[in-house]
The first five atom37 places (N, CA, C, CB, O) and aatype in JSON, in Angstrom:
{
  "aatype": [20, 20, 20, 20, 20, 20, 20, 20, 20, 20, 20, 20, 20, 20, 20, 20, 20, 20, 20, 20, 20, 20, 20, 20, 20, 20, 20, 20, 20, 20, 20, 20, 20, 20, 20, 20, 20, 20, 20, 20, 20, 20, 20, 20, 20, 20, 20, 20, 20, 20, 20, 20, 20, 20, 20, 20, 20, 20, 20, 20, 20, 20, 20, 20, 20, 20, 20, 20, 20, 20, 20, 20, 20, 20, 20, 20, 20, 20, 20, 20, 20, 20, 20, 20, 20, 20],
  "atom_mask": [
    [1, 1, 1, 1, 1],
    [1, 1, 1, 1, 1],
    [1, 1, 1, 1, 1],
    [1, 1, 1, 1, 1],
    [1, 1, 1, 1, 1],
    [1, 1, 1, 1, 1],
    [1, 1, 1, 1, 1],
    [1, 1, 1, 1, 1],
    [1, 1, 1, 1, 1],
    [1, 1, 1, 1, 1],
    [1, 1, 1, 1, 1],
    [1, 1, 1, 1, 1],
    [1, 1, 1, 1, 1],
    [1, 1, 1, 1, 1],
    [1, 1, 1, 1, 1],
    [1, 1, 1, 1, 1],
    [1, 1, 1, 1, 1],
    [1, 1, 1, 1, 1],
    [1, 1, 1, 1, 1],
    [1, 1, 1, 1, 1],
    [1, 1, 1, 1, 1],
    [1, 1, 1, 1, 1],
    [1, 1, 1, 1, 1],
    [1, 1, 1, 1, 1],
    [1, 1, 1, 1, 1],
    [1, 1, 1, 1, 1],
    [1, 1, 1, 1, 1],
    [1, 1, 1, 1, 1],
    [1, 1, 1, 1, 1],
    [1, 1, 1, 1, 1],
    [1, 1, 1, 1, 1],
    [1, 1, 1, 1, 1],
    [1, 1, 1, 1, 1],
    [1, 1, 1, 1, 1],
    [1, 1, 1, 1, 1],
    [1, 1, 1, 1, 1],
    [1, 1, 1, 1, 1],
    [1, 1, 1, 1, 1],
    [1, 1, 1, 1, 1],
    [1, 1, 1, 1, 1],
    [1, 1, 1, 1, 1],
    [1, 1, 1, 1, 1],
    [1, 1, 1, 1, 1],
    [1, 1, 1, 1, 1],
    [1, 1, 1, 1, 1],
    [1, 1, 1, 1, 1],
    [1, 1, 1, 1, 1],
    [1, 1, 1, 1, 1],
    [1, 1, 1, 1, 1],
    [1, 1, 1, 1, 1],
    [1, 1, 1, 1, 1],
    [1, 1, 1, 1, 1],
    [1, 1, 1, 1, 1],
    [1, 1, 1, 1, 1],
    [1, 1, 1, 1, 1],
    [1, 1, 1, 1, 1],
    [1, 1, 1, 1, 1],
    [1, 1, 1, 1, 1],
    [1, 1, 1, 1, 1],
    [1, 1, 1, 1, 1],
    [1, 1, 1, 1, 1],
    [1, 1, 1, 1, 1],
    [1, 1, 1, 1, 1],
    [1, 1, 1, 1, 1],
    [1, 1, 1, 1, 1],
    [1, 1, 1, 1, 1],
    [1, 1, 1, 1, 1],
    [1, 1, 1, 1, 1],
    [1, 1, 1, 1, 1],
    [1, 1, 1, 1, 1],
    [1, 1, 1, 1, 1],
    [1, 1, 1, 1, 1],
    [1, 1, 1, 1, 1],
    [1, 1, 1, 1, 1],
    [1, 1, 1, 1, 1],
    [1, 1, 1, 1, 1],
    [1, 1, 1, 1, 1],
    [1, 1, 1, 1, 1],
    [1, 1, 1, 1, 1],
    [1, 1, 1, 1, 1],
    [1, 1, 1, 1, 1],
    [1, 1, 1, 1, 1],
    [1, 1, 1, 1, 1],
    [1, 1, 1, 1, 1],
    [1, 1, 1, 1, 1],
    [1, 1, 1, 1, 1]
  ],
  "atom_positions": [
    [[-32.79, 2.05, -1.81], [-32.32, 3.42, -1.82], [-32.56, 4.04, -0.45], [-33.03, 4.24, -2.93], [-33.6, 3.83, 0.18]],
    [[-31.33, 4.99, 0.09], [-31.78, 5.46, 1.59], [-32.86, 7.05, 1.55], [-30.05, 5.8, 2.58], [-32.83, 7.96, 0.71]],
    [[-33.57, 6.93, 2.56], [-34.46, 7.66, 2.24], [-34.12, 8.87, 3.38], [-35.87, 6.89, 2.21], [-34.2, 10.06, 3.07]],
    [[-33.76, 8.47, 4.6], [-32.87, 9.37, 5.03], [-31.89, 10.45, 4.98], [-32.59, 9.02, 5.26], [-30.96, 10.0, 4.29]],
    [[-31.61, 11.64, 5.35], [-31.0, 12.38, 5.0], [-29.13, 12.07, 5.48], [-31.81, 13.52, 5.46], [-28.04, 12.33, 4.98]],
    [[-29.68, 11.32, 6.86], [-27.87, 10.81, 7.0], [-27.67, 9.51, 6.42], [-27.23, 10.6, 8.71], [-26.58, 8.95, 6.37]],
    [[-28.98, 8.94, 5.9], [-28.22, 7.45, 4.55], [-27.65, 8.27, 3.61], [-29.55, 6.2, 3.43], [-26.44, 8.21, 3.37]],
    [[-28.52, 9.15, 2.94], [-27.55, 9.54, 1.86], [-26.36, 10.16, 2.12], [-28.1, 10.33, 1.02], [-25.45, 10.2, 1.3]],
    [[-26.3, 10.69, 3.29], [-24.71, 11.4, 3.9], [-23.54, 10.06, 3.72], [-24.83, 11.94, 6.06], [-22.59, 10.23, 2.96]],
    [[-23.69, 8.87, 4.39], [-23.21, 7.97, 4.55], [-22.98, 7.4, 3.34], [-23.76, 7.41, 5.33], [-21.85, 6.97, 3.1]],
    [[-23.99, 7.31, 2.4], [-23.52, 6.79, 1.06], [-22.2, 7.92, 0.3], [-25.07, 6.71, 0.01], [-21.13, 7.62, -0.22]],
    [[-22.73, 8.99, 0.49], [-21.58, 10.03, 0.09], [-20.5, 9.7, 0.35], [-21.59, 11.23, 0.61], [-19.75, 9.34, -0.56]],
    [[-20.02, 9.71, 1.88], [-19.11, 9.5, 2.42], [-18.07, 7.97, 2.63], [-19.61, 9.99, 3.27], [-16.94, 7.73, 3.07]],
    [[-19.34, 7.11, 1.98], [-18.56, 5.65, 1.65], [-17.85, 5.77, 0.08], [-19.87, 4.18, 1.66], [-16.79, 5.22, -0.2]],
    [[-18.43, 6.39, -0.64], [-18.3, 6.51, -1.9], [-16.74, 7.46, -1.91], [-19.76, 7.2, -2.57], [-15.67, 7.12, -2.41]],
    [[-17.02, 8.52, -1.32], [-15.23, 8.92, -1.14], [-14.21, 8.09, -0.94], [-14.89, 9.71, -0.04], [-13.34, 7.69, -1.71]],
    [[-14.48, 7.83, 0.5], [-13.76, 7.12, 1.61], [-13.31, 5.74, 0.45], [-14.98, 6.67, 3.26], [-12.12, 5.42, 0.38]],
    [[-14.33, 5.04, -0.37], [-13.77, 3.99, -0.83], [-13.12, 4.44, -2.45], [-14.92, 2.8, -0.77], [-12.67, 3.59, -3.21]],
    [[-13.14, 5.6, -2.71], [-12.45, 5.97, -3.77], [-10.57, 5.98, -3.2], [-13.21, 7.57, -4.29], [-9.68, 5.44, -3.84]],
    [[-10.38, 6.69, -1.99], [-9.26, 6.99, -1.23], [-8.95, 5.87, -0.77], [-9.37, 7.94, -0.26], [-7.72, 5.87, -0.62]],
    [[-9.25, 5.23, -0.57], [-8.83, 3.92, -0.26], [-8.2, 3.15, -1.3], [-9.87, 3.22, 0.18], [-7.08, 2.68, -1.07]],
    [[-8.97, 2.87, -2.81], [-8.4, 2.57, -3.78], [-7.66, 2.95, -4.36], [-8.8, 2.41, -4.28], [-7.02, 2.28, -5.17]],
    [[-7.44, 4.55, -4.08], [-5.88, 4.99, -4.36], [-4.96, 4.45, -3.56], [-5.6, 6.41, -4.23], [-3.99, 3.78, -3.91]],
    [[-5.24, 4.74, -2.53], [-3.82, 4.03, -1.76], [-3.49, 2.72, -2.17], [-3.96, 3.84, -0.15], [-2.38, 2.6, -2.69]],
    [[-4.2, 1.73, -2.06], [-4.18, 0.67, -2.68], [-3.32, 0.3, -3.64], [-5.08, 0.56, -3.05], [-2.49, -0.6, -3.73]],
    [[-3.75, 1.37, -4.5], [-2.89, 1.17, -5.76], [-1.47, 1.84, -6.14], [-3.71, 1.56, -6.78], [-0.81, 1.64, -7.15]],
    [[-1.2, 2.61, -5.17], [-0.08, 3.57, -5.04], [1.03, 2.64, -4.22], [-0.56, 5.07, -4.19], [2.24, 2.63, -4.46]],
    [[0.33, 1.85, -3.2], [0.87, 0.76, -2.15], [1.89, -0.52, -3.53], [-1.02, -0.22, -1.05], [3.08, -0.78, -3.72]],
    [[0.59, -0.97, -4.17], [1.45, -1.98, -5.11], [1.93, -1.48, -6.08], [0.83, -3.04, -5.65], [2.65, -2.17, -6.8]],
    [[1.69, -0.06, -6.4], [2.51, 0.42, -7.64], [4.22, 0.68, -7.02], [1.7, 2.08, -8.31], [5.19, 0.55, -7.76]],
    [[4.29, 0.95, -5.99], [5.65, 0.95, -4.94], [6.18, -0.19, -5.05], [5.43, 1.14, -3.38], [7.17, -0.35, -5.76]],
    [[5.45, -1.47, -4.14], [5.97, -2.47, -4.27], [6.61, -3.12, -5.93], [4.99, -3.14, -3.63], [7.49, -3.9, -6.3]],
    [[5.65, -2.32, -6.52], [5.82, -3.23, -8.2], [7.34, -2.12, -8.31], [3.95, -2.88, -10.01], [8.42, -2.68, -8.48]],
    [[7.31, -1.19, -8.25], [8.53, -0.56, -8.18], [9.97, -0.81, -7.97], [8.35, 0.03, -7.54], [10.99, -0.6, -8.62]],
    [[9.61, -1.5, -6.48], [10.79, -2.24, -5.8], [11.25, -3.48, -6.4], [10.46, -2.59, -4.43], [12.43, -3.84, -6.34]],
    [[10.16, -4.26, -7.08], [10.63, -5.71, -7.93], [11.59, -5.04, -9.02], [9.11, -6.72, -8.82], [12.74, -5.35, -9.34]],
    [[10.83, -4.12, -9.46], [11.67, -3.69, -10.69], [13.38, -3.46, -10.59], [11.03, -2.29, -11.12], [14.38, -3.89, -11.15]],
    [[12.95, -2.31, -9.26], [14.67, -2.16, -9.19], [15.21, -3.62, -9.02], [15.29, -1.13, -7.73], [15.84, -4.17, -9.93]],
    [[14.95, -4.21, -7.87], [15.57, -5.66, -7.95], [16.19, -6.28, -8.79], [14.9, -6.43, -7.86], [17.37, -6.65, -8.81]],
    [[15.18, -6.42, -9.68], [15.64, -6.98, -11.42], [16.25, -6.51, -12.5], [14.76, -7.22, -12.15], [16.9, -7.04, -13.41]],
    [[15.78, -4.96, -12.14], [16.81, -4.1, -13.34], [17.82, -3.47, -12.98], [16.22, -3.03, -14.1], [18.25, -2.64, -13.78]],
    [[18.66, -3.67, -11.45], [19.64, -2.96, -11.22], [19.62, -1.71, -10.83], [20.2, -3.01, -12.03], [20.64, -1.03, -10.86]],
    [[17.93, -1.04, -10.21], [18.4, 0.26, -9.63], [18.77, 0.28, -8.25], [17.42, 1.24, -9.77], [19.3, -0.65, -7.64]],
    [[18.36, 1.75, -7.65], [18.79, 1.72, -6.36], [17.44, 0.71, -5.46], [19.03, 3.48, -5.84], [16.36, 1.26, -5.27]],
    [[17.63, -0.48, -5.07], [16.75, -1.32, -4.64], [16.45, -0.85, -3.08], [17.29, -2.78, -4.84], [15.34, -0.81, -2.54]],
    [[17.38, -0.61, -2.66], [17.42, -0.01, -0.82], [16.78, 1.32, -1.11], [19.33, 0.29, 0.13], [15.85, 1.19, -0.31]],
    [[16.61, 2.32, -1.56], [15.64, 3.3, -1.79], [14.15, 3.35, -2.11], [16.06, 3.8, -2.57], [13.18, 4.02, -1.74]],
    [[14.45, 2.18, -3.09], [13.13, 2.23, -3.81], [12.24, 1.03, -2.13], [13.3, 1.24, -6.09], [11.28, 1.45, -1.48]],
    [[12.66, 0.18, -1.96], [12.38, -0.55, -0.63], [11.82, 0.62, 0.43], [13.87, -1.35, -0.02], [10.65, 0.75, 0.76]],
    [[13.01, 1.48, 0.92], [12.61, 2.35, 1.54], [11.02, 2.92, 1.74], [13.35, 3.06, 1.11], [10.13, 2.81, 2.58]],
    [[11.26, 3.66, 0.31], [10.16, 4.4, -0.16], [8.88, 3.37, -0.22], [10.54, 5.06, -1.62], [7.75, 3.85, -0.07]],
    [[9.1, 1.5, -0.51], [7.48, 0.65, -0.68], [6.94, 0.42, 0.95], [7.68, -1.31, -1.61], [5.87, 0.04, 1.43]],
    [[8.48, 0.92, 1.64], [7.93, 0.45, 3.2], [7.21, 1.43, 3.95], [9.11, 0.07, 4.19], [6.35, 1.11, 4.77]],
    [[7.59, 2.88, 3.65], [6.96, 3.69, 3.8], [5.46, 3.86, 3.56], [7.54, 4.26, 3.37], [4.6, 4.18, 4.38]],
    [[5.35, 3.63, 2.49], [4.04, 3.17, 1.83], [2.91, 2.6, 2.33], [4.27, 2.4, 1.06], [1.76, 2.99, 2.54]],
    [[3.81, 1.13, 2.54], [2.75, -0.03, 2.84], [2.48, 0.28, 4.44], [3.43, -1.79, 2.51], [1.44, -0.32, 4.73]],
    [[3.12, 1.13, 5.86], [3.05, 1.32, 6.59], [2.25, 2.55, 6.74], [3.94, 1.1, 6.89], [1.79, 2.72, 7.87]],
    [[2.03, 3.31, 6.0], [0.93, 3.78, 5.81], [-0.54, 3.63, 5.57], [1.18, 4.13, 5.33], [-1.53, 4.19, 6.04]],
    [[-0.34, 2.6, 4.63], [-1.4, 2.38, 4.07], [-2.62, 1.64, 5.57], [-0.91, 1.33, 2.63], [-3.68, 1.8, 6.17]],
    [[-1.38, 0.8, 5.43], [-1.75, -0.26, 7.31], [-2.14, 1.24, 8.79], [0.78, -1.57, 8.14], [-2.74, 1.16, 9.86]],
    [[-1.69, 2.0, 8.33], [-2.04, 2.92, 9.43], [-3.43, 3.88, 9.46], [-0.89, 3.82, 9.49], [-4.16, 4.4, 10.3]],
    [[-3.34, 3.76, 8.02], [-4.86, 4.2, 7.48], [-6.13, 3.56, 7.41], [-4.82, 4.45, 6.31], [-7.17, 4.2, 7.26]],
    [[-6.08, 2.17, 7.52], [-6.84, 1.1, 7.73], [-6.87, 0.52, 6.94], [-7.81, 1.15, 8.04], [-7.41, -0.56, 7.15]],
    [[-6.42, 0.75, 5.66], [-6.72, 0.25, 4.08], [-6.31, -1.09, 4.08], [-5.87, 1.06, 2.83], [-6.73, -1.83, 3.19]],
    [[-5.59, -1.49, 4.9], [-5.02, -3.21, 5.23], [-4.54, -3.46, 6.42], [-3.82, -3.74, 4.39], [-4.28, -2.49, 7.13]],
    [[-4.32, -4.69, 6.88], [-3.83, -4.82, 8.28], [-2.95, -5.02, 8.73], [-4.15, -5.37, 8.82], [-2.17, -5.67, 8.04]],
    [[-2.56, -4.69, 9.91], [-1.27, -4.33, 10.67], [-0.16, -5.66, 10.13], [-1.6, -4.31, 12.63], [1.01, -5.6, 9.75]],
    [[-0.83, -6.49, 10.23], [-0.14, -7.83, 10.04], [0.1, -8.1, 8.11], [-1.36, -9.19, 10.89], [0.88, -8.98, 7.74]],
    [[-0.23, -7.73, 7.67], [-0.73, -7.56, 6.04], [0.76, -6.57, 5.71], [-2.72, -6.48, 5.72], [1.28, -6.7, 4.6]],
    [[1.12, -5.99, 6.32], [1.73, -4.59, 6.01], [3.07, -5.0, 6.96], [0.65, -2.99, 6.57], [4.06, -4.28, 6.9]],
    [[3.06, -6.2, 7.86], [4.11, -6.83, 8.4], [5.31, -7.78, 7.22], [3.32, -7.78, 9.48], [6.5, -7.7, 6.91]],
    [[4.31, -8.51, 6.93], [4.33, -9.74, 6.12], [4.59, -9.16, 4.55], [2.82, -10.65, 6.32], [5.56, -9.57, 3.92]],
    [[3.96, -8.49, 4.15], [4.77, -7.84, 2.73], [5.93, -7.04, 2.83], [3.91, -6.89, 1.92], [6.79, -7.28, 1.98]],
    [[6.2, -5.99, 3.78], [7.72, -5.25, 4.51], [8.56, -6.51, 4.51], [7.58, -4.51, 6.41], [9.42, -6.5, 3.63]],
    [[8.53, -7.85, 5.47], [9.46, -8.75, 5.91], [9.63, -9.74, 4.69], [8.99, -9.44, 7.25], [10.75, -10.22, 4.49]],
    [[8.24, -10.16, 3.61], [8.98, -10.63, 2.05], [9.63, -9.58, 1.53], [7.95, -11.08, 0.81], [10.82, -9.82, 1.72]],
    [[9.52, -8.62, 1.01], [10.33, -7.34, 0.75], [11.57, -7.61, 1.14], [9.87, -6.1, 1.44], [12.57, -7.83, 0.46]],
    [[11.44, -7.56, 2.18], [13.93, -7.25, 2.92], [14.19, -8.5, 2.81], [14.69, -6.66, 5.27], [15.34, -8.88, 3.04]],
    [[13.1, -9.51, 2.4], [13.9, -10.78, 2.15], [15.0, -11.09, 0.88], [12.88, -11.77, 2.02], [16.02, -11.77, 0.72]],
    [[13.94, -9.95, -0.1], [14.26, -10.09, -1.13], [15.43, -9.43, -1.77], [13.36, -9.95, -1.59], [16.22, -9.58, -2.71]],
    [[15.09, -8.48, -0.59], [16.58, -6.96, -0.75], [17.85, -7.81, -0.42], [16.53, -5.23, 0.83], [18.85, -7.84, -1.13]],
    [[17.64, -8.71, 1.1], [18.88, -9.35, 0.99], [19.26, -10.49, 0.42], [19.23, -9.49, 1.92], [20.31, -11.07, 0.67]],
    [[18.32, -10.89, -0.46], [18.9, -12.27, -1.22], [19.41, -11.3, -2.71], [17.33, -13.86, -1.59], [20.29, -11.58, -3.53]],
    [[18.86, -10.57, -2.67], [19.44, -9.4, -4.21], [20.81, -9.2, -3.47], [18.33, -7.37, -4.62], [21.73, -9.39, -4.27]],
    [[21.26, -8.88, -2.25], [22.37, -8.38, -1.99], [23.83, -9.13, -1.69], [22.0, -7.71, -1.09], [25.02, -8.96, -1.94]],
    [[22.88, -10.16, -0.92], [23.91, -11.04, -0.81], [23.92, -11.96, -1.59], [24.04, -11.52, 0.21], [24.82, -12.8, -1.55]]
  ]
}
């Protein structure tokens, strides 16, 4: 246990910080899970894409994952937009 007055600041502040983080997280693949959907069920897939790329480039800008992490799921993504399309 920290006995310090800025351990316990720091525990505070990890305890947020990793609550906000796990939202994004989950807002990130609830998008992506979004975008499969349209894929498969025929909605607007180029919107809903839009809106997971937005997302996941955020998320990567926030630190919550890495630059390259947030490359590589965007570029499977439009793979998928254009094999749905063409």
């Amino acid at each position: 246990m920290a006995h310090s007055n800025s351990a316990k600041k720091r525990i505070r502040q990890n305890i947020k910080r990793r609550a906000i983080n796990r939202w994004r997280l989950r807002s990130m693949r609830v998008a992506i899970k979004d975008f499969e959907t349209s894929i498969s069920g025929g909605g607007d897939a180029v919107a809903a894409f839009r809106k997971a790329s937005a997302i996941v480039d955020r998320t990567a800008q926030k630190g919550v994952i890495h630059r390259n992490q947030a490359a590589r799921r965007k570029s499977r993504m439009n793979a998928r937009l254009k094999a749905h399309a063409g």
